[in-house]
ROTOR-363828 format. One record per residue (C-alpha): residue number from 1; x, z, y; residue in one letter. Coordinates in Angstrom, 2 decimals, padded with zeros to 5 digits, m for minus. Each point is the difference from the previous one (the first is absolute). Layout:
// residues N
   kolse        px        pz        py   bagu
     NUM         X         Z         Y      A
...
This chain:
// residues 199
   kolse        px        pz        py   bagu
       1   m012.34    034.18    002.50      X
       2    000.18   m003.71    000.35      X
       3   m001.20   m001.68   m003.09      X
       4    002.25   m003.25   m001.05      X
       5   m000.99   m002.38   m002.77      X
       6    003.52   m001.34    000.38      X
       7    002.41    001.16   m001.31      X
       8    002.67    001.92    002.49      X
       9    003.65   m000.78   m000.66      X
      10    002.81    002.34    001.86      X
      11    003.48    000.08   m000.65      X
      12    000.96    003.48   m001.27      X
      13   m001.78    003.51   m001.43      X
      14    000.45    001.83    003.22      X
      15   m002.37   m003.24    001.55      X
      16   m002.60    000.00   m002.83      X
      17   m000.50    004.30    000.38      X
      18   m000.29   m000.64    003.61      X
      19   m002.89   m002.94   m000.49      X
      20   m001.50    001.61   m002.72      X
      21   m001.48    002.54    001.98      X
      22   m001.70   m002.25    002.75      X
      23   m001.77   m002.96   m002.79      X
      24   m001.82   m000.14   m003.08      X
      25    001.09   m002.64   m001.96      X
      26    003.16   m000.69   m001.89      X
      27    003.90    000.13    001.40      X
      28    002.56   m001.57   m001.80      X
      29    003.60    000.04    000.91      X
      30    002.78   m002.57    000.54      X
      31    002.64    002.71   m001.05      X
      32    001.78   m001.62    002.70      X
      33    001.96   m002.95   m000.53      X
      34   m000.70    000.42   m004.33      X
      35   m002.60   m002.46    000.87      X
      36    002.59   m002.99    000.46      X
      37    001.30    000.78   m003.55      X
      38   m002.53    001.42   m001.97      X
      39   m001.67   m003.04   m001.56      X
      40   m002.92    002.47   m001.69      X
      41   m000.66    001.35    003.39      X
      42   m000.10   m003.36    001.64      X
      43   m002.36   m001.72   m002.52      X
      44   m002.35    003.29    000.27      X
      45   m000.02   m000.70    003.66      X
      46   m001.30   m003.53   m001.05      X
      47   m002.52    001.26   m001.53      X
      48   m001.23    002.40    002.29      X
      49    000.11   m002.27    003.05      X
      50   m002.05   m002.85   m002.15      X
      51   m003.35    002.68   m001.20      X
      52    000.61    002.85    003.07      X
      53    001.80   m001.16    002.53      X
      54    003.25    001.79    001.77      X
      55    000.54    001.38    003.15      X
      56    003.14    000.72    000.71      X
      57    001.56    002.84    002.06      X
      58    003.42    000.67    000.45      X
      59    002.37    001.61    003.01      X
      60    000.35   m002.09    003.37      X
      61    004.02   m000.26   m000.91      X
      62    001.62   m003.32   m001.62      X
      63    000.10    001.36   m003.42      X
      64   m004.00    001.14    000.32      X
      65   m000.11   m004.12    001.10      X
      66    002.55   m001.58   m002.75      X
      67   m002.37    002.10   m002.19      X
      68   m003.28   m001.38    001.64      X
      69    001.34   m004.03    000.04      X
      70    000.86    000.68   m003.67      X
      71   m003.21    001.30   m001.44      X
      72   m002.27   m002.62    002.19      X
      73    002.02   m003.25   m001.33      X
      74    000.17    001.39   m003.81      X
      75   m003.76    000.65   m000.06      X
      76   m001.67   m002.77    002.61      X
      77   m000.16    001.15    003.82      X
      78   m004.37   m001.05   m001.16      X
      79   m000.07    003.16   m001.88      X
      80    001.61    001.87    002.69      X
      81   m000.94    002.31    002.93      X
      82    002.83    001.25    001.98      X
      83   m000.51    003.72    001.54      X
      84    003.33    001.05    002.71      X
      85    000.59    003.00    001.64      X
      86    001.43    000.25    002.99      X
      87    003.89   m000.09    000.68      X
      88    000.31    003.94    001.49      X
      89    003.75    001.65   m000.11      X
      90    000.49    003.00   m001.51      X
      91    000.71    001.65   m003.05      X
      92   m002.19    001.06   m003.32      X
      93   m000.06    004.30   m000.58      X
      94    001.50   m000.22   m003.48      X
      95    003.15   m002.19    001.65      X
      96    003.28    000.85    001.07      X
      97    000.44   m002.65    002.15      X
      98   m002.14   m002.89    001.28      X
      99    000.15   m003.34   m001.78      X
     100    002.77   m002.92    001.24      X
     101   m002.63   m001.29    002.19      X
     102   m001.17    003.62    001.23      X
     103   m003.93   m000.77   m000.86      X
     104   m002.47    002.08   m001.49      X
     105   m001.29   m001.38   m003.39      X
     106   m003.43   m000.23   m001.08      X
     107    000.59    003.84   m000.96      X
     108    000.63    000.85    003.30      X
     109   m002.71   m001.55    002.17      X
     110   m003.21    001.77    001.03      X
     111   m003.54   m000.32   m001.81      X
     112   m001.30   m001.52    002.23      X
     113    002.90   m002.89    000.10      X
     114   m000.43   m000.46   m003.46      X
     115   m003.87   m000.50   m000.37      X
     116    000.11   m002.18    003.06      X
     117    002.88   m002.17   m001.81      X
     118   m002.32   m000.12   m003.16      X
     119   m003.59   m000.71    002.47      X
     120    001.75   m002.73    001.58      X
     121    001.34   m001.56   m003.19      X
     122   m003.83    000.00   m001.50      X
     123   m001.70   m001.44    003.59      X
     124    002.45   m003.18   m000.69      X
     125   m001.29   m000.62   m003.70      X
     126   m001.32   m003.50   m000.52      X
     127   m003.56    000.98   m000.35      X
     128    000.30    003.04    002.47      X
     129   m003.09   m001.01    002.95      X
     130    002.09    001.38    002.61      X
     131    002.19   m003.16    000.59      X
     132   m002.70   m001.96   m000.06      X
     133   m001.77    001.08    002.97      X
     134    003.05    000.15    002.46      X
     135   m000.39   m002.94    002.47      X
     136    003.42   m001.18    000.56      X
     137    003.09    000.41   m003.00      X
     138    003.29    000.16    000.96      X
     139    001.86   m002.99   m000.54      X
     140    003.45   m000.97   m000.42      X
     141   m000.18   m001.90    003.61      X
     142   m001.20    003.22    001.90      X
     143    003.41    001.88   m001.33      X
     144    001.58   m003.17    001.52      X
     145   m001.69   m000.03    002.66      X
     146    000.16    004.31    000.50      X
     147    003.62   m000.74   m000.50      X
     148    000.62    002.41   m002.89      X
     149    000.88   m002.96   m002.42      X
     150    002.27   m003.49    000.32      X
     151    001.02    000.34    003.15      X
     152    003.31    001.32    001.72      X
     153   m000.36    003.52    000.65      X
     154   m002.65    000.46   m002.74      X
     155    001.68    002.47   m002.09      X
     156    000.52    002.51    002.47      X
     157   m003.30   m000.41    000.97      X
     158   m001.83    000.53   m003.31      X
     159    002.20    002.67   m000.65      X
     160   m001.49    001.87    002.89      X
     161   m003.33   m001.21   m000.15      X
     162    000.18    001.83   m004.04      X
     163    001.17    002.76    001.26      X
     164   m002.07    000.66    002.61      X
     165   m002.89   m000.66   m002.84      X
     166    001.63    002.18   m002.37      X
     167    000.41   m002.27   m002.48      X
     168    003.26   m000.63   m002.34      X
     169    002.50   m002.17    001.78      X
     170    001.06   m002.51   m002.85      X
     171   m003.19   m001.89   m000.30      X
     172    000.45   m004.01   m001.10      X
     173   m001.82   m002.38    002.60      X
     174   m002.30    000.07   m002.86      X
     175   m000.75    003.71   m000.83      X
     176   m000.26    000.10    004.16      X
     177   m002.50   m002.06   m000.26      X
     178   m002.25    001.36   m002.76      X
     179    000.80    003.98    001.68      X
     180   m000.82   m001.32    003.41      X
     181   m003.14   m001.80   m001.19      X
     182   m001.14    003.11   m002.08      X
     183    000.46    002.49    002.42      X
     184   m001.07   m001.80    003.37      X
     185   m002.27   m002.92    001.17      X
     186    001.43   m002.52    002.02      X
     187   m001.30    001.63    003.12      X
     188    000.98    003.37   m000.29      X
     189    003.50   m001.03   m001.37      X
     190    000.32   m001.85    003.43      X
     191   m000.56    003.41    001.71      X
     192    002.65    001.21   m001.92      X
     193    002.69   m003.14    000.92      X
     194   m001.24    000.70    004.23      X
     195    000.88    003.57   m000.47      X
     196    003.39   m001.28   m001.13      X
     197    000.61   m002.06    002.99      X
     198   m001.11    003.21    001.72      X
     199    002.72    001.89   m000.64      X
């Protein structure tokens, strides 16, 4: 089990059973979009995110990322680190039908997806070593310059360049950044873009 001194939000029951058997530490829930009204909820969140620390984990679809935006501005994106799964189609067991978007949740995702999701999140804490010894960071310039942000056909392009990743396609040029940075160095990233242009 992956042990987590932060404390691990997910959206819904079904999300925290499914975690709950792959960390040791403690899950909370956002009981979906309750946290947006629920001002005791909220200012426990505060709380939590000032002594603990969050990291939050919720489904690769818009609502998992309305959620996600939500919860980082109310409690400070510095007590924040953001764990994503990646954006697979299909459908969870206990459904009828797959959600509007046809992804799998956090529910729905292999193991291994999920503790990946969770490893990556802790390797881009502030005082995590691992960042520090990479010898080139991504920058805003090299998505310029890879073409995968500000220019014409950029959309299109980062779109396939997630996918091909496997990582959620609705990614801010900021949350690009920080997953990009977290999960490649500058280097191997650049293997990644030439394997685009490959294709």
């Amino acid at each position: 089990m992956l042990k987590l001194q932060q404390v691990l939000l997910v959206e819904g029951k079904y999300d925290a059973a499914r975690v709950s058997n792959l960390v040791d530490g403690v899950v909370l829930t956002t009981d979906g979009f309750r946290v947006m009204k629920d001002r005791s909820l909220q200012t426990m969140l505060k709380q939590l995110a000032r002594t603990q620390g969050l990291m939050i984990l919720t489904d690769s679809d818009a609502a998992g990322f309305k959620i996600r935006h939500f919860v980082t501005g109310l409690v400070g994106a510095e007590h924040v680190l953001q764990a994503y799964v990646p954006a697979i189609q299909g459908k969870e067991s206990r459904k009828e039908a797959p959600g509007k978007e046809g992804l799998l949740g956090v529910e729905g995702v292999s193991d291994e997806l999920i503790l990946r999701g969770l490893q990556d999140a802790l390797a881009s804490a502030p005082d995590g070593t691992e960042k520090e010894t990479q010898a080139e960071k991504i920058s805003y310039t090299d998505l310029y310059e890879w073409g995968i942000s500000g220019t014409a056909n950029s959309a299109t392009r980062r779109r396939k360049l997630l996918q091909q990743l496997g990582l959620p396609p609705r990614l801010s040029k900021k949350e690009l950044l920080q997953v990009l940075s977290t999960l490649y160095t500058r280097e191997s990233l650049s293997r990644q873009i030439e394997l685009l242009d490959s294709e």
